[in-house]
Residue, then its C-alpha position, 0 to 999 in steps of 0.5 A: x232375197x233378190x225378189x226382196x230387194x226388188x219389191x222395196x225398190x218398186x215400192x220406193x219408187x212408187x211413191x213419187x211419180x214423175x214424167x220429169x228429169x229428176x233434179x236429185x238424181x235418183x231413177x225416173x220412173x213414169x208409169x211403174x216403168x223405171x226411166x233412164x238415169x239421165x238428168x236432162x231425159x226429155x219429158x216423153x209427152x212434150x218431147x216434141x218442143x223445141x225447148x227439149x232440145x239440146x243447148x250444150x253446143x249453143x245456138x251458133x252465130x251469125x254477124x250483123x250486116x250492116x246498111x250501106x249508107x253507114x259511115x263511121x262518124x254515123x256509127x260512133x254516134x249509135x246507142x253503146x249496146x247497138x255498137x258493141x252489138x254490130x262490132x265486125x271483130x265480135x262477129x256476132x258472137x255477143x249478140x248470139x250469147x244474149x239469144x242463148x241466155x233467152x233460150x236457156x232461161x226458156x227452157x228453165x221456164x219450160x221445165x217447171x210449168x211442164x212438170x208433172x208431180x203424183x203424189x201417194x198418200x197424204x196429200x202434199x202442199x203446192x207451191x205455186x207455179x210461175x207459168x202454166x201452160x193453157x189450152x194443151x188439150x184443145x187440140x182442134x183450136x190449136x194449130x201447132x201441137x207445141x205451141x200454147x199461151x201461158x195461162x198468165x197472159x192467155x186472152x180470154x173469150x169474154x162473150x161466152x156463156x160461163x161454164x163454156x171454153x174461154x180459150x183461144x190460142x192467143x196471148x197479151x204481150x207488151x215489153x216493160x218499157x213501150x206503151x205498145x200493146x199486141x195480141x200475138x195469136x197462130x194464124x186462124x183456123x176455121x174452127x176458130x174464125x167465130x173466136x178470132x173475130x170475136x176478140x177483134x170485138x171485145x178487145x176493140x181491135x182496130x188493126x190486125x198484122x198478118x205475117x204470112x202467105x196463105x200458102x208457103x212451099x205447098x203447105x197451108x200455113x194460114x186459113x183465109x179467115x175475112x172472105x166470110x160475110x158472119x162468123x158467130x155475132x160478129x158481121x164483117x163487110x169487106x171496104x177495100x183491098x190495095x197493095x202498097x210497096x215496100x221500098x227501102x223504109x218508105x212506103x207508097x200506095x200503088x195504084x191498083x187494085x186485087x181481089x184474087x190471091x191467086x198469084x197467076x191473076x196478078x201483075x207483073x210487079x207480084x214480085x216486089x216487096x209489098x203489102x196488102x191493106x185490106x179494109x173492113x167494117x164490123x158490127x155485133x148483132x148483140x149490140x145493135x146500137x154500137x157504132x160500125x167499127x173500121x178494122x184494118x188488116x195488113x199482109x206482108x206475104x214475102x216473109x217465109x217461115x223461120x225465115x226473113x225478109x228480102x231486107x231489113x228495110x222492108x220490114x221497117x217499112x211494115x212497121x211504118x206503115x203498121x205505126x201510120x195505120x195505127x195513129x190513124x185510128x186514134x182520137x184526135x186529141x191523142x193523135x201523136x206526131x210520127x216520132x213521138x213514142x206511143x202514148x199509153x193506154x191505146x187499143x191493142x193490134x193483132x199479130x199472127x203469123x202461122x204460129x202466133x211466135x217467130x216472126x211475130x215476135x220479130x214484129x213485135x220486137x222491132x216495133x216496141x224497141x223503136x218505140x223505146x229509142x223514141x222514148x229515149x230521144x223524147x226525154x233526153x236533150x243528147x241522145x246517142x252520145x257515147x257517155x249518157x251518164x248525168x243527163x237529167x230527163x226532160x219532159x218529166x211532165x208526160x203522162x206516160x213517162x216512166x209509166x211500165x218503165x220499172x224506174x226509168x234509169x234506162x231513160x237516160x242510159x245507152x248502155x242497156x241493150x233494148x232488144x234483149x230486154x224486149x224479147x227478154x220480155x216476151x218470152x215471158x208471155x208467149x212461147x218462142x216469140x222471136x223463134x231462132x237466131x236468124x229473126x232475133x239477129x234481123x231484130x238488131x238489123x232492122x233496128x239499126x237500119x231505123x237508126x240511120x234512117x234518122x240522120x239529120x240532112x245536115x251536121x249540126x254547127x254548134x260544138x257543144x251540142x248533140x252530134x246526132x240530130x233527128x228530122x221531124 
């Protein structure tokens, strides 16, 4: 009777196998092997991503500091989002319940695209997946065994034969509400170089963002990938290597020159915040005709992994410089004032750092939100007023008003917080972009520290007009 009883068990259990937490709570089973009776049991391949991990407790919280130029009068004129963010009584407690929700709503996403159903018998209809997961088995182009591009937003390699690998751990993101487009990519390995370049190509890459050291804390983080002369049909041609300081959201070019990473061969100031500004021309040798393409690469190496920079200001003033580099590459006719937002339709930049996720992602949000707040400021004729509510837009002529904006409502509101929303959105295109607290926490840091950097040099006089003015 009990050899009965275990065989129909065994047989019921067969007929669906799944690696996956059961949803009904009947006993997993993987293999023919009966699995703990636990909902959130962790699916033992991918056991190892960080979406597995345990959200009961939350994810902390960390206050914002703030820039020490603020005052008060300053604070009553920011974004109501970005006050109610910075509140000191709150303590960063609002702030770390939206990066939960963006947690928890991953790890959902996660879930689902890492589910793997086998059915016996007839077989059963699929519904369609929201995310899928690419490139799990392409272990020698990967540099993370936990990191990968959704399939949806995958950039594909175009020049290759059909039949052949199209992969590259790689992804297109853009927030709903910045014209700003970036390819966020893990930093490059040999076996990829011929694959990297080969996406500068074919996606007309003007500007690449590096955010690592090569080396960090004795670990390799981010193989050299430029010093080479071919790298498959694409030929790059070193034109120049400076440094530029990074001070407090300005930058300026210091006069020297490097051409050694080695640290010991540097001069004193190595120390300071800066970057790298490294110059390239490229070709393709199956396409002879085609013009000589310039390609900029920015390093910022001070940034260590799932860590931040020295300041918010430095990395303001990579994104300046980033912005600058960017607009220099434009054709005249859209070449934009420096606070106008992006205009729409521009070539997409490359960010990477070690993963292609943390702090890329942190870039990427910074970045794309000040673009937004540009946006916003473009279209409003009062701009950081506690109440936005019946200002009409103006400018309605733009091109790219209201373009990707998904109604443009928030145009004229303050109420909606913007980093939330942007991260919100790239989490949806690659993995863990804005990796933990800390960058998601730096991303409102930054952000307002470009806020104050927009003070006007005096007070308007006029009573009935807007209480907070930019410089051009």
């Amino acid at each position: 009777m009990i050899d009965y009883v275990e065989r129909e068990e065994y047989n019921e259990a067969r007929k669906i196998l799944s690696i996956d937490p059961p949803i009904s709570g009947d006993v997993p089973v993987a293999g023919g092997c009966l699995m703990p009776p636990v909902k959130t049991a962790a699916n033992p391949f991918f056991s190892n991503i960080r979406q597995n991990m345990d959200l009961i407790d939350g994810v902390g919280q960390m206050p914002l500091k703030r820039p020490q130029a603020m005052t008060g009068e300053d604070e009553k004129d920011l974004p109501k989002w970005m006050r109610e963010a910075i509140n000191q009584v709150d303590g960063g407690k609002a702030v770390s319940e939206l990066f939960l929700a963006i947690e928890k709503a991953e790890q959902r996403r996660m879930r689902d695209a890492l589910s793997c159903d086998v059915s016996y018998g007839a077989p059963k209809p699929a519904g369609r997946k929201q995310v899928q997961i690419a490139g799990v088995e392409k272990g020698s182009k990967n540099r993370y065994n936990n990191i990968w591009p959704y399939d949806h937003a995958r950039v594909r390699l175009q020049s290759w034969a059909e039949g052949s690998c199209d992969y590259i751990n790689a992804s297109h993101v853009k927030a709903e509400r910045s014209n700003k487009r970036y390819i966020a990519t893990q930093g490059p390995l040999p076996t990829t170089f011929q694959d990297f370049w080969s996406v500068v190509w074919e996606q007309d890459v003007r500007v690449i963002v590096m955010l690592t050291a090569e080396m960090e804390g004795g670990q390799l983080k981010c193989h050299v990938y430029w010093t080479g002369k071919e790298y498959g049909p694409v030929r790059v041609k070193a034109l120049s290597e400076r440094r530029v300081s990074l001070e407090s959201s300005k930058t300026r070019p210091v006069a020297s020159r490097r051409r050694s990473t080695n640290a010991s061969s540097e001069p004193p100031f190595i120390d300071q915040p800066h970057i790298i500004v490294r110059k390239f021309a490229i070709t393709h040798s199956a396409h002879p005709f085609s013009p000589m393409r310039e390609v900029t690469q920015i390093q910022y190496s001070s940034w260590p992994d799932l860590g931040t920079p020295a300041h918010p200001s430095h990395l303001l003033g990579l994104v300046e410089q980033c912005d600058a580099v960017v607009r220099s590459t434009m054709t005249p006719t859209a070449f934009p004032p420096t606070n106008d937002p992006e205009p729409p339709t521009q070539r997409p930049v490359i960010v990477h750092c070690s993963a292609g996720c943390g702090r890329t992602g942190t870039f990427c949000t910074v970045d794309s939100v000040v673009d937004m707040l540009k946006r916003q400021r473009s279209k409003q004729n009062i701009w950081g007023n506690s109440s936005m509510a019946g200002i009409e837009p103006a400018g309605k002529g733009d091109p790219g008003f209201g373009r990707g904006d998904a109604g443009a409502d928030w145009i004229t509101k303050d109420d909606e917080d913007l980093i939330s929303k942007c991260v919100s959105d790239f989490r949806d295109q690659r993995l863990s972009m804005v990796q933990t607290l800390r960058q998601y926490v730096l991303c409102y840091e930054t952000v307002l520290e470009w806020l104050i950097t927009q003070r006007p040099s005096r007070p308007p006089k006029s009573a009935g007009g807007a209480r907070w003015s930019y410089c051009p």
